[in-house]
LUMNULUM-637640 format. One record per residue (C-alpha): residue number from 1; y, x, z. Coordinates in steps of 0.001 Angstrom, whole numbers, plus 500000, padded with zeros to 6 digits. Example, Ala and Ser with C-alpha at 12.3 -4.5 7.8 and 13.67 -1.06 7.14 Angstrom:
<pazas>
+------+--------+--------+--------+
| resi |     c2 |     c1 |     c3 |
+------+--------+--------+--------+
|    1 | 495500 | 512300 | 507800 |
|    2 | 498940 | 513670 | 507140 |
+------+--------+--------+--------+
</pazas>
This chain:
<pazas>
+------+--------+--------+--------+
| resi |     c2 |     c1 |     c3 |
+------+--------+--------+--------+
|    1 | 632256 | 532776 | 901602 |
|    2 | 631785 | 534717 | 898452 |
|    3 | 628525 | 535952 | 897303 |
|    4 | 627425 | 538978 | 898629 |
|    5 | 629258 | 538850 | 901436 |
|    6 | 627576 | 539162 | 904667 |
|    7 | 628330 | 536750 | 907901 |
|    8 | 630551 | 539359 | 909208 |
|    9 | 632705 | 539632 | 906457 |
|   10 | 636046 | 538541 | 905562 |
|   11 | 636270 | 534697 | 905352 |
|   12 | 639493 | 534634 | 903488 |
|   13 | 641190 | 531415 | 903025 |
|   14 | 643072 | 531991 | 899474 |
|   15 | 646289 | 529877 | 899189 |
|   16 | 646596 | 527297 | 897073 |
|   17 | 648740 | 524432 | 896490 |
|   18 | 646936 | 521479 | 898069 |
|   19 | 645560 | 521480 | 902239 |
|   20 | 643528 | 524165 | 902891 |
|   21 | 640530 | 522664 | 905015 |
|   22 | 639975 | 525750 | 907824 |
|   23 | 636171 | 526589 | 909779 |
|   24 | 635293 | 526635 | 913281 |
|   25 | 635270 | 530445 | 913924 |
|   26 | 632330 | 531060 | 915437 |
|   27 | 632577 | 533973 | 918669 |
|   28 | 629571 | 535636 | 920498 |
|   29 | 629412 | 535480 | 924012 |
|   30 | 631201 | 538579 | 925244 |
|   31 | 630244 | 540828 | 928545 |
|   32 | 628768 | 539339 | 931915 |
|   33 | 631885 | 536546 | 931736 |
|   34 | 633738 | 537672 | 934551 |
|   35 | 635851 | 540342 | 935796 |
|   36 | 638320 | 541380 | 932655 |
|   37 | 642327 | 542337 | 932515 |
|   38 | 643688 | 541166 | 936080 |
|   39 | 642092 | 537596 | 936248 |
|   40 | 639229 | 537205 | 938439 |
|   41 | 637684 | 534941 | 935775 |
|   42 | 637493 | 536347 | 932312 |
|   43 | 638144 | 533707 | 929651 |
|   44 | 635275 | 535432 | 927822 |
|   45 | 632976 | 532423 | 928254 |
|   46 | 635176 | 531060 | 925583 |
|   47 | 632341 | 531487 | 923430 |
|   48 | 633965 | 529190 | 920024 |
|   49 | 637466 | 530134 | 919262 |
|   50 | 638269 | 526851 | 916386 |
|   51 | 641050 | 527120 | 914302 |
|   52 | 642571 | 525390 | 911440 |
|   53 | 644966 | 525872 | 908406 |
|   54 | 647203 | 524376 | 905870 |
|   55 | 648899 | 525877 | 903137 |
|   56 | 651023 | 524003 | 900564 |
|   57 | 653574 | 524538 | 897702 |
|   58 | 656015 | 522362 | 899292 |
|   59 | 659343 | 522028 | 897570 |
|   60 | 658990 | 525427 | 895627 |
|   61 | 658656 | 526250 | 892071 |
|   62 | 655826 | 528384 | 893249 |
|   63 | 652896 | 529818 | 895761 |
|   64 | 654113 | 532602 | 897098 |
|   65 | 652429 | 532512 | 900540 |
|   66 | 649027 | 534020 | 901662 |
|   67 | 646643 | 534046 | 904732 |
|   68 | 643386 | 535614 | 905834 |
|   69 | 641228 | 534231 | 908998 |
|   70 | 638842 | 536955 | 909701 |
|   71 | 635545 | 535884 | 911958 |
|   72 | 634406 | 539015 | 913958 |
|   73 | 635853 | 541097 | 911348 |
|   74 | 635738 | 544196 | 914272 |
|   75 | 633377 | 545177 | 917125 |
|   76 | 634981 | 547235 | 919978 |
|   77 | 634110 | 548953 | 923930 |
|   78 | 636017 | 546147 | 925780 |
|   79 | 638261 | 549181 | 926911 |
|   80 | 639827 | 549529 | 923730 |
|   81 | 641222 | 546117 | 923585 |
|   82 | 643018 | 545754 | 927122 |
|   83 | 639631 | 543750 | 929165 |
|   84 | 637888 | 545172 | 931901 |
|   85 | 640964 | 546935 | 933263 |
|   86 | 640896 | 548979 | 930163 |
|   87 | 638288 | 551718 | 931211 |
|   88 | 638665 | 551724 | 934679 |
|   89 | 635550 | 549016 | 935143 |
|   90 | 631906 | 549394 | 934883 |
|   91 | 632350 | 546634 | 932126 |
|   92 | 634964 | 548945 | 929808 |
|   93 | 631740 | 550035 | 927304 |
|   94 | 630474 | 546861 | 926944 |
|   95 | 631341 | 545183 | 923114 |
|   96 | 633876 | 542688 | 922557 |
|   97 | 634169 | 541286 | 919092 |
|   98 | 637221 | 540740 | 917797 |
|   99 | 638937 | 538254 | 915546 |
|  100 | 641826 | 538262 | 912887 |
|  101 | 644370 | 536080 | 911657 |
|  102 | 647042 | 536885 | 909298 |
|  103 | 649386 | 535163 | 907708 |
|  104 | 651403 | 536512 | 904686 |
|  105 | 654843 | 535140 | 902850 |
|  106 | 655585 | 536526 | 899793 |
|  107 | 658782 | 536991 | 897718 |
|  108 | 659565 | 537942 | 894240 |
|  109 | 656098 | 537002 | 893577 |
|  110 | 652983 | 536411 | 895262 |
|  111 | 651386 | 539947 | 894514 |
|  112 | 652332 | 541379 | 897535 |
|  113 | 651564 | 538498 | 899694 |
|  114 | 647827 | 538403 | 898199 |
|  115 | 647232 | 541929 | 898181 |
|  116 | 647518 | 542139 | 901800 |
|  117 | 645118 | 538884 | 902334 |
|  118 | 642808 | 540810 | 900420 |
|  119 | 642722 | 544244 | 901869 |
|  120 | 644935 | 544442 | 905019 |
|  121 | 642275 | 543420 | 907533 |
|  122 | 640280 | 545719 | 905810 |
|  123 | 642796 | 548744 | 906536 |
|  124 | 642923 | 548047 | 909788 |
|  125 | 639414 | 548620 | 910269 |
|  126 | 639658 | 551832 | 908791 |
|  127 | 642853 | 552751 | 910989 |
|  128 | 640972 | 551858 | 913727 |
|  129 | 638029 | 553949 | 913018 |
|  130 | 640365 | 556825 | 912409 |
|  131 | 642470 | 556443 | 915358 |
|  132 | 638987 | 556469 | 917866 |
|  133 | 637591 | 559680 | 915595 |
|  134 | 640350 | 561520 | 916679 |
|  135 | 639877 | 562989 | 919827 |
|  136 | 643155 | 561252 | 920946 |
|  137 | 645237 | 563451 | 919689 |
|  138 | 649305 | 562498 | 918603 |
|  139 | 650863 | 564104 | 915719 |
|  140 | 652877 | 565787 | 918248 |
|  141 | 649876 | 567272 | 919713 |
|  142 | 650009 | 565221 | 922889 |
|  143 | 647866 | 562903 | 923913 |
|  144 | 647509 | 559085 | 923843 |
|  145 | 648422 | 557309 | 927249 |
|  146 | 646663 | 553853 | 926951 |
|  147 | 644935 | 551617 | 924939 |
|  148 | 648165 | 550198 | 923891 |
|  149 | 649448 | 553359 | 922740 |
|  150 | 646357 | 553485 | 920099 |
|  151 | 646885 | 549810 | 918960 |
|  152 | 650380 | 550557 | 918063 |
|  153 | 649408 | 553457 | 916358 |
|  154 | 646806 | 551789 | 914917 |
|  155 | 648572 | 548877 | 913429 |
|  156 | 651733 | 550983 | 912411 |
|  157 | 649536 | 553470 | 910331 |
|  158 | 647828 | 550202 | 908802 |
|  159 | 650615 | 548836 | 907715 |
|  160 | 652099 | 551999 | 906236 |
|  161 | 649097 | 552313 | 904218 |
|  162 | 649342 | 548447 | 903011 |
|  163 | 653087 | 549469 | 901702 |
|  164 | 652082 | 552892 | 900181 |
|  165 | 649116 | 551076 | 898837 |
|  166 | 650939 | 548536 | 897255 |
|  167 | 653250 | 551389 | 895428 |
|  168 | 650130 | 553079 | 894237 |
|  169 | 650190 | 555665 | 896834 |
|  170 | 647222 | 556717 | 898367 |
|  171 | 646798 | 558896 | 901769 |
|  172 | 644541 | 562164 | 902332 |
|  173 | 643711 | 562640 | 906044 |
|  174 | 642881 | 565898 | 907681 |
|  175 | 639719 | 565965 | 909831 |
|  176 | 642126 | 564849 | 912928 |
|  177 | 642943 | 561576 | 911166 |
|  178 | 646549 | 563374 | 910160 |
|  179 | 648304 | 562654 | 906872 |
|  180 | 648586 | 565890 | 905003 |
|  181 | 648499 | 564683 | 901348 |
|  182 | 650151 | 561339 | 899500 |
|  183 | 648820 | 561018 | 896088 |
|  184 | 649464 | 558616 | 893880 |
|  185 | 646831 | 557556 | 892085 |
|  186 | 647433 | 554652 | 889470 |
|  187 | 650461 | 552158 | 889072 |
|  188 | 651630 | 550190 | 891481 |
|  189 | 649758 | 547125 | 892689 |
|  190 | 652849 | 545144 | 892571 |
|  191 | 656527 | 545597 | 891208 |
|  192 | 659002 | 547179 | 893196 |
|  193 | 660847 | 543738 | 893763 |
|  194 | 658362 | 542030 | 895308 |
|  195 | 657814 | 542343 | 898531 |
|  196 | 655870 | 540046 | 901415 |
|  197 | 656239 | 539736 | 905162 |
|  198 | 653107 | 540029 | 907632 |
|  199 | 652356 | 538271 | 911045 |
|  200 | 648392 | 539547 | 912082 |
|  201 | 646605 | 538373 | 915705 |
|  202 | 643759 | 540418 | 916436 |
|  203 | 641919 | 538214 | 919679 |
|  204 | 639312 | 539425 | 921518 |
|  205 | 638218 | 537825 | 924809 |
|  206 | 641152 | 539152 | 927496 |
|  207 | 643807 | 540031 | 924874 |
|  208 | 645894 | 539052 | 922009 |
|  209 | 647738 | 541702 | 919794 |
|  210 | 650288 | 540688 | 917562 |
|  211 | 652048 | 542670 | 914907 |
|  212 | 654564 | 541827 | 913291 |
|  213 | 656523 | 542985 | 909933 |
|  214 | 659503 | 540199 | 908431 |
|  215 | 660258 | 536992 | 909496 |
|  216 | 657229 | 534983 | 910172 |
|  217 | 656252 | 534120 | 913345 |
|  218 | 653767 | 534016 | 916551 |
|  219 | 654091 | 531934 | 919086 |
|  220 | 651724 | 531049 | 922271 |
|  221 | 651030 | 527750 | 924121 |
|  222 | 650897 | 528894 | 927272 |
|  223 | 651049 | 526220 | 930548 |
|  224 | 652877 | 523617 | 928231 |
|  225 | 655665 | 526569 | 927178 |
|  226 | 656400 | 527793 | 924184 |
|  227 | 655595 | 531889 | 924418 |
|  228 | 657021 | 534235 | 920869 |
|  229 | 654830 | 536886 | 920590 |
|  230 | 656516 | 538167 | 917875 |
|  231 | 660745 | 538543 | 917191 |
|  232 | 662223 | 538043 | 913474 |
|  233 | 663371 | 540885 | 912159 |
|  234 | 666745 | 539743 | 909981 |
|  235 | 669713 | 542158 | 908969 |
|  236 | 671660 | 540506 | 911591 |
|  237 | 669786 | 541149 | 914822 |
|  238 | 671777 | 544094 | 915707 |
|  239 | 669372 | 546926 | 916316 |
|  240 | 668152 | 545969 | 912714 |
|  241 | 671770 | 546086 | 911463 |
|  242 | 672512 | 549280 | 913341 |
|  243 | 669141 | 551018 | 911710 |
|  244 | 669865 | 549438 | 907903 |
|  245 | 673654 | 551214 | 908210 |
|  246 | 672516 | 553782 | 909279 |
|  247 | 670064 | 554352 | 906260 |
|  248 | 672525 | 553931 | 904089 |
|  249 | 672389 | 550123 | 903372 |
|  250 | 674785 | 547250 | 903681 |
|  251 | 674191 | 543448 | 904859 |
|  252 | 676058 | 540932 | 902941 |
|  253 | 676582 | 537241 | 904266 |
|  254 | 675707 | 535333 | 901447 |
|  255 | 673714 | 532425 | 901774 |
|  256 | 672521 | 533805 | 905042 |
|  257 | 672584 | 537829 | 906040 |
|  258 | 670562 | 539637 | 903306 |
|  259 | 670209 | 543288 | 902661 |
|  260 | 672665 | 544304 | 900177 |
|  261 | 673168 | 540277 | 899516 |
|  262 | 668992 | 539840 | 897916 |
|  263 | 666609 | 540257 | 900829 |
|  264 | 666860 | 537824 | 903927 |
|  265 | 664526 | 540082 | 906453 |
|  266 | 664980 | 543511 | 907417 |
|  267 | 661579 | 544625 | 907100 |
|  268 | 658782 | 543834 | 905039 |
|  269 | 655495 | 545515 | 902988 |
|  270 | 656449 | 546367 | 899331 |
|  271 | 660574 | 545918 | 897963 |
|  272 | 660281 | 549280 | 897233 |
|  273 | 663716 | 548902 | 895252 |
|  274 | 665160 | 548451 | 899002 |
|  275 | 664167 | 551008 | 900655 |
|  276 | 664845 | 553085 | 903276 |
|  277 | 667189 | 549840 | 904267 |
|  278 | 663562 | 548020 | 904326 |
|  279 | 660542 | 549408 | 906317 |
|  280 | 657348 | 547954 | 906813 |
|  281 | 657030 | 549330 | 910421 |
|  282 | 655342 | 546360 | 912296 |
|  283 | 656419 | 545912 | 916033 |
|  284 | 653597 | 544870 | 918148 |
|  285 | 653153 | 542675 | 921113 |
|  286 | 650376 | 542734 | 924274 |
|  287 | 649602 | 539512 | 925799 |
|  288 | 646419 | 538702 | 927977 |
|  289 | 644917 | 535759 | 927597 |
|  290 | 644696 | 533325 | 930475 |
|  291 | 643103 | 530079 | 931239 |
|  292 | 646398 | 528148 | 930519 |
|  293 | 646608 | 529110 | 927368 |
|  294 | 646593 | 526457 | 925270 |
|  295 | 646736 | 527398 | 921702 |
|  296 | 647881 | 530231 | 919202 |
|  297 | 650280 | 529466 | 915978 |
|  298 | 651107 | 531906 | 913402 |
|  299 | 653352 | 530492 | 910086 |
|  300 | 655601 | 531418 | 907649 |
|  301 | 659117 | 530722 | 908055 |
|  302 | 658869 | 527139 | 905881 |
|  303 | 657314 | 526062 | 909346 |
|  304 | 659809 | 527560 | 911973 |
|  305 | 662874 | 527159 | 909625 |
|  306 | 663011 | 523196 | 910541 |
|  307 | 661073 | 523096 | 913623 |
|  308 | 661703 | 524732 | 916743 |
|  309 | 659370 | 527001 | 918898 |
|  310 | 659247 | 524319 | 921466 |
|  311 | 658718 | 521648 | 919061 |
|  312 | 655436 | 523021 | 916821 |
|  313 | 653830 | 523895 | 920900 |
|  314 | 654519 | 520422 | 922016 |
|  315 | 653358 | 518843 | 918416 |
|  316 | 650346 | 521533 | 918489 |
|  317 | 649248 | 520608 | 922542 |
|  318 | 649004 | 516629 | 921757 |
|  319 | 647039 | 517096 | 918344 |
|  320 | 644604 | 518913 | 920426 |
|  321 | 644845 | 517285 | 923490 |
|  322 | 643990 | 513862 | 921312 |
|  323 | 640999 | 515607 | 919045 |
|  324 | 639419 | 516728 | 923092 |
|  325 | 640236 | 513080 | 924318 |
|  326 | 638203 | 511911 | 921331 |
|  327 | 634843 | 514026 | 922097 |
|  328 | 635291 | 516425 | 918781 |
|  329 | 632678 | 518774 | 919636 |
|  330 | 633813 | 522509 | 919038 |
|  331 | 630139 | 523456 | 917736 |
|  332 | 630750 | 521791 | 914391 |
|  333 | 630997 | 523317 | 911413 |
|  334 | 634250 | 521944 | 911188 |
|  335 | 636812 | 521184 | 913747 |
|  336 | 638722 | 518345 | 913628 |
|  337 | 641304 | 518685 | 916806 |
|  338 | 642640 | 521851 | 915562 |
|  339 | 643087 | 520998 | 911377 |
|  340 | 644590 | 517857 | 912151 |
|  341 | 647356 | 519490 | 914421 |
|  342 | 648064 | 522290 | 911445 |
|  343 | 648237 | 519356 | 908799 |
|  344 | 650568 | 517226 | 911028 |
|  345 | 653079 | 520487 | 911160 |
|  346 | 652828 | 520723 | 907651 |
|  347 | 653347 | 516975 | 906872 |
|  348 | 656383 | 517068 | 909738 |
|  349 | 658084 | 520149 | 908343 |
|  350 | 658197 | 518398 | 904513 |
|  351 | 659455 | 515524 | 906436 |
|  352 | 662434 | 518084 | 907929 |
|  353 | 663093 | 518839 | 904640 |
|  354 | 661834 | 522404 | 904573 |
|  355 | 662092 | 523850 | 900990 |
|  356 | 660102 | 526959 | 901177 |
|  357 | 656354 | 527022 | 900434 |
|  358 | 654682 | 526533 | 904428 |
|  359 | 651594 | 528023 | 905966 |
|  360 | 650214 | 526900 | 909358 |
|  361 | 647074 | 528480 | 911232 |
|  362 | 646328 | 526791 | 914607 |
|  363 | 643719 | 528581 | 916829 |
|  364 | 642737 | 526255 | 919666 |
|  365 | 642514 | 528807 | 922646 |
|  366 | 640965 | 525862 | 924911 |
|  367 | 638755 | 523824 | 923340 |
|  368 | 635398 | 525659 | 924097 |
|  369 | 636341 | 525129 | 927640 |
|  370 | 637205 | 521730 | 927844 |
|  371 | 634463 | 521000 | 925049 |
|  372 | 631909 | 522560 | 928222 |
|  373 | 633539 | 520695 | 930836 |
|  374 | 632232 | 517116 | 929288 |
|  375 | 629320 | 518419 | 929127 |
+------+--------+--------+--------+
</pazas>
């Protein structure tokens, strides 16, 4: 942690080319423990949620890949984040804190990629604190119908801001939270052919949000299955192809389907050269978190390029399962179980013969719990 920075701020893991050695991140005990989302049992005991990261180079030229890991970077009424039936309990006001993880690949250049490990966690607090300001109230004048509905606002204004932002454009809000101005202020932060992707997990206690902008990826341990919390978005999935045609753009097979035969992902934050064929409009994902949940993996695509959903679960579940055999305690500083199993993906996608630059975060959804049972 940088100087200055207090223990709730950003803990951001910059990428560099060697292992990146990832904390335990560290979560309060949330609520009374009982009695969130539609489990009789809230998984909010879960009081240590470890993780672990690994960035390298790999087989590229250079680093174009980013990541954040946020500890607690948000504090919220559990009935803003899906728990406690989502306002409907007696528990809805109490505080949940909430935790972010982010990873970022960049292309063109790494500007784009490290801008938003930088500042995009930092947006979304701001979005957030907009969004519950705001009486509620749509553009459209209507109202919002669920706690969803204000996530997906939420995140889809951040991430608009992060690609205005990035093009030197800065938004004036109304006292509603509305956009009524775009200034631009200063150059752009990066040039208009770079351009970066963006998988972010926001977990609180009963719920994990995902949002998702390019072509890296989610996915969930769930029960010893392999759950995507997030879809690729590539010029060939057809309502992606439909939408780029119909902005005027054209996907070329060469080397793969890319946008106008450069860009291999539909949507992304920055390429502003690309655009309207390439919007950073995130699509975001609900999922609450159970007791089989086993663990949480968000990479860039030098990971799920050469290994399979399936495969990184299953690799991910016995790393773990070995680091809990062993009596790792989850209280340390540093957790063993759930580094080694994102440095074993690493090592095994070089092995595959990836060639992009690779980025792993593993967050061990279970080891508090199994870490308690011993005990």
């Amino acid at each position: 942690m940088q100087s200055g920075q207090s223990d709730h701020e950003a803990i951001v893991s910059t990428v560099a080319d060697s292992l990146t050695i990832a904390a335990t991140l560290l979560v309060p005990p949330v609520g009374g423990g009982n009695g969130c989302g539609a489990n009789t049992r809230c998984v909010a005991y879960n009081r240590v949620l470890p993780w672990g990261s690994v960035s390298i180079r790999g087989m590229r030229a250079e680093m174009e890949d980013a990541m954040a890991v946020v500890p607690e970077f948000l504090s919220a009424p559990c009935g803003t984040v899906g728990g406690c039936l989502a306002g409907g309990s007696k528990r809805s006001n109490e505080i949940s804190a909430l935790h972010f993880f982010g990873v970022y690949d960049g292309h063109g250049g790494p500007q784009a990629a490290n801008f938003c490990r930088d500042r995009l966690h930092h947006a979304l607090v701001e979005e957030f604190q907009v969004t519950m300001k705001s009486a509620n109230v749509t553009a459209d004048g209507g109202r919002e119908k669920s706690w969803q509905g204000k996530w997906e606002k939420i995140l889809g204004d951040c991430f608009l801001k992060l690609d205005a932002e990035v093009g030197g454009v800065y938004f004036r809000r109304d006292n509603d939270g509305q956009v009524v101005v775009a200034e631009c202020v200063g150059d752009p932060v990066v040039p208009e052919t770079v351009g970066t992707t963006a998988v972010v997990a926001v977990v609180g206690s009963c719920q994990i949000i995902v949002s998702n902008c390019g072509d890296s990826r989610a996915v969930l341990s769930r029960g010893g299955r392999a759950i995507p919390l997030s879809v690729d978005h590539k010029p060939d999935r057809e309502d992606e192809l439909a939408r780029i045609e119909a902005a005027g753009g054209k996907v070329i097979n060469w080397k793969g389907h890319r946008i106008f035969g450069v860009l291999a992902m539909s949507r992304a934050i920055g390429d502003r050269y690309l655009k309207p064929s390439v919007i950073p409009d995130p699509e975001v994902t609900f999922t609450q978190r159970t007791e089989d949940d086993e663990c949480l993996i968000l990479a860039s695509d030098g990971l799920w390029d050469v290994l399979s959903n399936e495969e990184v679960c299953r690799v991910a579940r016995r790393r773990l399962a070995r680091g809990h055999n062993s009596g790792s305690s989850s209280s340390n500083v540093m957790y063993p179980p759930a580094q080694a199993a994102a440095e074993y993906l690493s090592r095994l996608a070089l092995e595959r013969n990836s060639s992009d630059n690779i980025t792993v975060v593993v967050v061990d959804l279970k080891g508090r719990r199994r870490h308690e049972r011993r005990n």
